[in-house]
C-alpha positions in Angstrom: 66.4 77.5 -51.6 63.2 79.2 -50.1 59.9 77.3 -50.9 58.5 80.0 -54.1 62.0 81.4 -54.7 63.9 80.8 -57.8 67.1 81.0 -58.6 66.2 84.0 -61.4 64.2 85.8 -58.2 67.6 85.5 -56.6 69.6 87.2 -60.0 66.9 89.9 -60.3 66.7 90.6 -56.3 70.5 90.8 -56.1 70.9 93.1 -59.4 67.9 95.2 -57.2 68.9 95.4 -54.0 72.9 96.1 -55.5 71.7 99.0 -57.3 70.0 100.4 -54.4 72.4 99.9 -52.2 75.1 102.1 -54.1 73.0 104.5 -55.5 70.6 105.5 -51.6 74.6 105.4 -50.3 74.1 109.1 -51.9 72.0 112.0 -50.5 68.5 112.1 -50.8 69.1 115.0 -53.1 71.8 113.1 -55.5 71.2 108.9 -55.5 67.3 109.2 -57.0 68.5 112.0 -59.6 71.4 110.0 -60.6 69.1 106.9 -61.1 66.2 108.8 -63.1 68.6 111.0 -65.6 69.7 107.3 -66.8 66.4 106.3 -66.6 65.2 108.7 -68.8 67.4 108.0 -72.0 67.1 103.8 -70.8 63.4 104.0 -70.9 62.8 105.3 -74.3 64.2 101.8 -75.3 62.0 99.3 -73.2 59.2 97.5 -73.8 57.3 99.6 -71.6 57.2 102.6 -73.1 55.6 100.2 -75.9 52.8 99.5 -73.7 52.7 103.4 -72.3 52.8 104.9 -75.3 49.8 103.0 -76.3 47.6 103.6 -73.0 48.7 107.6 -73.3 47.5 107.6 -77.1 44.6 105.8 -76.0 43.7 107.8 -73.4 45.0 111.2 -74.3 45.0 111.1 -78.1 44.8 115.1 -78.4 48.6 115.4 -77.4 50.7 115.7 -80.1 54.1 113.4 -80.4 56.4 115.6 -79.2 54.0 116.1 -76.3 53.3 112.2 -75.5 57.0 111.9 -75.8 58.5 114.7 -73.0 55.1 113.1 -70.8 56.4 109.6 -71.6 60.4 110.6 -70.9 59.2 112.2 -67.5 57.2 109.3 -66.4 60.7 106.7 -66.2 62.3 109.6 -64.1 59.5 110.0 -61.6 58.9 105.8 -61.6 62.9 105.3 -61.3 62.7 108.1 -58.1 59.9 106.6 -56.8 61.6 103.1 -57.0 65.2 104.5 -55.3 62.8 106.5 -52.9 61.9 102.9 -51.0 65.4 103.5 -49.7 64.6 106.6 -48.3 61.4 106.9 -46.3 62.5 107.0 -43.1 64.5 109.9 -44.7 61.4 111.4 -45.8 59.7 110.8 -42.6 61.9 112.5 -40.7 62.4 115.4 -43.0 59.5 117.6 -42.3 59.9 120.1 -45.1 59.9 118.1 -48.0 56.2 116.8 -47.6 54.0 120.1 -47.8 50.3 118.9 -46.6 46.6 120.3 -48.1 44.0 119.7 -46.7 44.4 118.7 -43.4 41.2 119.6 -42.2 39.3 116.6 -44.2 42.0 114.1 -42.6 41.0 115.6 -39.0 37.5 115.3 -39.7 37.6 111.8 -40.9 39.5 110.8 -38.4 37.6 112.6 -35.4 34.0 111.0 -36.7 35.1 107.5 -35.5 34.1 105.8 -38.5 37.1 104.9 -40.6 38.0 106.0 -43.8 39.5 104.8 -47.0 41.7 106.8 -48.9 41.5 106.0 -52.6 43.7 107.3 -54.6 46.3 105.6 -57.9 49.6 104.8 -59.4 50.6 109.0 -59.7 53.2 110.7 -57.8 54.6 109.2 -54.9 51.7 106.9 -53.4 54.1 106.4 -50.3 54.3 109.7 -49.5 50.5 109.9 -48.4 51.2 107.3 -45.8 54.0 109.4 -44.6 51.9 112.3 -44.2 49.1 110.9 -42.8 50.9 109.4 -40.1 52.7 112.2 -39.2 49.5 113.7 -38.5 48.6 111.3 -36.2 46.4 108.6 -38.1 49.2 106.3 -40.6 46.7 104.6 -42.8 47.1 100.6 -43.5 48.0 99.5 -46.7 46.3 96.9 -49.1 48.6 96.0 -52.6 49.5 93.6 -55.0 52.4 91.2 -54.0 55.9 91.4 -56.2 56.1 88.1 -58.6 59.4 88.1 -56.5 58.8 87.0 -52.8 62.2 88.6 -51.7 61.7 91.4 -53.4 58.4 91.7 -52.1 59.6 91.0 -48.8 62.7 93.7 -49.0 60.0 95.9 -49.9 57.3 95.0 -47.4 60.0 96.1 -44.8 61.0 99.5 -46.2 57.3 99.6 -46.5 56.6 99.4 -42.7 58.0 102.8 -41.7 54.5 104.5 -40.9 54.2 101.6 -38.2 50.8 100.7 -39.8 49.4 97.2 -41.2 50.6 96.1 -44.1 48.2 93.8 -46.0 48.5 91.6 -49.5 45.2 91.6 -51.5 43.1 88.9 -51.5 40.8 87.4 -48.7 42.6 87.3 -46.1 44.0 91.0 -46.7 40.9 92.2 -47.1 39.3 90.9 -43.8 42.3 92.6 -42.2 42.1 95.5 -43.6 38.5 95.8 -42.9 38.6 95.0 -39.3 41.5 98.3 -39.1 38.7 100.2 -41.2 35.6 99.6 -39.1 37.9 100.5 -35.6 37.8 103.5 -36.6 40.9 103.7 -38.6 42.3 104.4 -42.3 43.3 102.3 -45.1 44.6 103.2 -48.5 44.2 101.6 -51.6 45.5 101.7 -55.0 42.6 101.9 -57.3 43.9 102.0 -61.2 45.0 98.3 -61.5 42.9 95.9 -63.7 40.8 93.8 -61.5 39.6 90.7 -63.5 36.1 90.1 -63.2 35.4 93.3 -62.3 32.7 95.9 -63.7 33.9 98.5 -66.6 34.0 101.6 -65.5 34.9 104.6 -67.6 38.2 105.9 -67.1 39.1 108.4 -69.6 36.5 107.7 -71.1 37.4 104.1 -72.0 35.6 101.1 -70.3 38.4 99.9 -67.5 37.7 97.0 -65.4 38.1 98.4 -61.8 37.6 96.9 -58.5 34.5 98.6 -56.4 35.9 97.2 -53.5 36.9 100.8 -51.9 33.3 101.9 -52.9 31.6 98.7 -51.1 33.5 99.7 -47.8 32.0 103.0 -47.7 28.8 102.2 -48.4 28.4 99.3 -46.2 30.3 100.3 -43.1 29.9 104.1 -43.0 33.8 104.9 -43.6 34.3 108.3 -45.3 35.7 107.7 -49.2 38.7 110.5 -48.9 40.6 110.9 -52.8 44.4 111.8 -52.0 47.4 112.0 -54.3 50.8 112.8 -53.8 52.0 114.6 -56.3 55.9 114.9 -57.1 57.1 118.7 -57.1 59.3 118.7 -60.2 62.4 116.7 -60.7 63.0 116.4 -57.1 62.1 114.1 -53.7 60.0 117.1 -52.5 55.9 116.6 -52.6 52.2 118.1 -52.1 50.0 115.6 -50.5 46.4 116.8 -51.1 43.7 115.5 -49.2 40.1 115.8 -50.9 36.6 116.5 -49.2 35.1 113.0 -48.7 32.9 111.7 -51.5 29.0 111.7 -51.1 28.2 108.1 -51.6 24.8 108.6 -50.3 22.0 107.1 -52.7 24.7 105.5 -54.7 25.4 102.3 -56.1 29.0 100.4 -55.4 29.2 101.0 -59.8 28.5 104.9 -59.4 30.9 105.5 -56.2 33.4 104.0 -58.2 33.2 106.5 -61.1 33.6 109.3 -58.6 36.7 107.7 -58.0 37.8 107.1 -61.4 36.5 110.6 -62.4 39.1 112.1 -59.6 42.0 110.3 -60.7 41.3 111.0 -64.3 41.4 114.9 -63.5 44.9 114.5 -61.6 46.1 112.4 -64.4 45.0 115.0 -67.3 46.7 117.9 -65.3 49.5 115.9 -64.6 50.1 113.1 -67.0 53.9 112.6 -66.7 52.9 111.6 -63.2 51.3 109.1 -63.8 52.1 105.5 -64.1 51.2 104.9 -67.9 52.6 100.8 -68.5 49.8 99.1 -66.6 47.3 96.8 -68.1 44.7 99.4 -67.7 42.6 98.7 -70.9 43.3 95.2 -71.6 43.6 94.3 -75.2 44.6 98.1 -75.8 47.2 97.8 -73.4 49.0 94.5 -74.8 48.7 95.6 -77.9 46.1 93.3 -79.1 43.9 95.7 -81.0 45.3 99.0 -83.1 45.3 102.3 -81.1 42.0 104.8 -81.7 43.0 108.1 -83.4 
């Protein structure tokens, strides 16, 4: 056995990779829906709608039940698509009308200034989908994330992962480093800013104090890249997006702390418009999201 694997990495990976494998048999059109219609009744019995329904009351608390509910029951369809979706990039990649692209002029002007750019952006939509767009106009950005507990998960899904024919980085130091050196020649990187970060700064998200990495923020303001903020947002019940690319953020004058709430204040906006696209189980708030401390009204 694999030095780091276990034999229950081995169960979950094979239950994983089985389900894929029948279900992305299907079209493009058929496996994913198939997957999220059960998801959507499964997901109203798992733990983590627990742990969502908290962060969404948190968060959100004007919504009424019924409302957190059909946000909450929309959420397991688009994160069971997004999950079958890994199966399907280079189907999306070659498919050139189910991508629709705004804002192309901020990627060409990024990209033409020869200074790098990080594009910032959270766990809402598709996040792959930017990468796919991006390099099919001509710049695929590298990609920084947070290693699967499961190495061969994590390595089935580095590989799906390397369609855009960009690097591929794990955080921590060594990650970093490489993902800086792509940065500062000039080209782009995307990371996922909405996870916890321990020991980082609170930063209001919602307006809730959220620990939250300024690492993005750092590289702008201490190597010149351009800050871009880009979602990918799912267009209904379906494996068809709109990747919108936002003017860069002005990050002159500002502290790391103050970048970082332009950030936070961009995905928050996405989030309010959208909220059944986003990713609502994470540890966001700590003790809020484990349940440690009674929801605010």
């Amino acid at each position: 056995m694999a030095s780091g694997v276990k034999l229950s990495h081995r169960l979950e990976f094979f239950v994983v990779k089985t389900v894929a494998h029948t279900i992305c048999r299907l079209p493009l059109d058929v496996g994913p829906s198939i997957g999220a219609a059960v998801a959507r009744t499964l997901g109203r019995f798992t733990g983590l709608r627990k742990r969502a329904l908290r962060n969404l009351s948190y968060a959100m608390p004007e919504l009424s039940e019924a409302e957190k509910s059909a946000v909450l029951t929309d959420m397991f369809d688009g994160l069971t698509r997004n999950l079958l979706e890994y199966r399907y990039l280079q189907k999306l990649t070659d498919d050139l009308g189910r991508i629709d692209i705004e804002g192309e002029e901020h990627l060409r002007m990024a990209r033409d200034s020869g200074k790098g750019a990080v594009l910032v952006t959270g766990h809402f939509g598709n996040w792959e989908v930017i990468r796919i767009a991006f390099a099919r106009l001509g710049w695929p950005p590298a990609l920084i994330y947070r290693a699967f507990n499961n190495p061969l998960f994590d390595e089935f899904s580095r590989n799906l992962m390397m369609v855009t024919d960009a690097p591929i980085y794990h955080k921590g130091r060594r990650g970093a480093l490489g993902m800086l050196r792509h940065v500062r020649g000039g080209g782009a990187a995307m990371i996922l800013t909405d996870q916890r970060f321990a020991g980082a700064p609170d930063i209001p998200f919602f307006g809730k104090p959220a620990k939250t990495s300024v690492g993005a923020a750092e590289i702008a303001l201490n190597y010149g890249a351009l800050l871009l903020p880009v979602r990918g947002e799912r267009i209904g019940r379906s494996s068809r997006f709109r990747v919108v690319i936002e003017p860069p953020l002005n990050v002159e004058g500002q502290t790391a702390e103050d970048v970082t709430k332009m950030v936070n204040s961009s995905l928050e906006i996405w989030v309010r418009a959208r909220p059944e696209q986003y990713f609502w189980m994470h540890n966001r708030w700590g003790k809020i999201s484990s349940g440690m401390m009674p929801r605010q009204p």
